[in-house]
C-alpha positions, 0 to 999 in steps of 0.5 A: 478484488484481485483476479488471476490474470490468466484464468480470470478467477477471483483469487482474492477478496478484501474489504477496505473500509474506505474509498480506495484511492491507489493500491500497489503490490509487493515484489512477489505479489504476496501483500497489497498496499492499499490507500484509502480516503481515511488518509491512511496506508494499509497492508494486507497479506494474500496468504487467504481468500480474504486477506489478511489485515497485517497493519497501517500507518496513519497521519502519514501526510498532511491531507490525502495521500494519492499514491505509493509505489515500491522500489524494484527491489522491494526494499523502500516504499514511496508516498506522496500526498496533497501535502506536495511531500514524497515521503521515502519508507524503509518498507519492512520497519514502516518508517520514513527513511532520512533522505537529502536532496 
């Protein structure tokens, strides 16, 4: 459930399917990232009460997925997991990005 801050009214309304284990908005709060315990990443839209389901990624890490996190600029999304890997995400494409450390 989200509520306005503000006014304490309930906004929005979604239905995870799963425990949820983290969630994280985008930059200008109008889709929600949710983490369930069926190991998967989902997205939802709050253009409506209930929201919308837009799309998931599966299998991303071997074993639960703990959290993500969005960069300041919305562009790339973190992940990281039981499987000690922080994945980075080009967000709007929903793959990982080559990185080098």
């Amino acid at each position: 459930m989200v509520y306005d801050t503000e006014s304490i009214i309930l906004k929005h309304q979604i239905q995870a399917g799963h425990v949820l284990r983290s969630f994280e908005f985008n930059k200008n709060a109008t889709e929600v990232i949710l983490v369930t315990d069926d190991l998967k990443i989902k997205f939802f839209s709050l253009a409506k009460f209930e929201g919308v389901y837009l799309r998931e990624l599966a299998t991303v890490h071997r074993g639960s997925i703990n959290s993500v996190d969005l960069s300041l600029n919305g562009g790339y999304m973190l992940s990281g997991g039981d499987d000690n890997m922080i994945k980075v995400w080009d967000y709007e494409a929903q793959k990982t990005v080559p990185y080098y450390f």
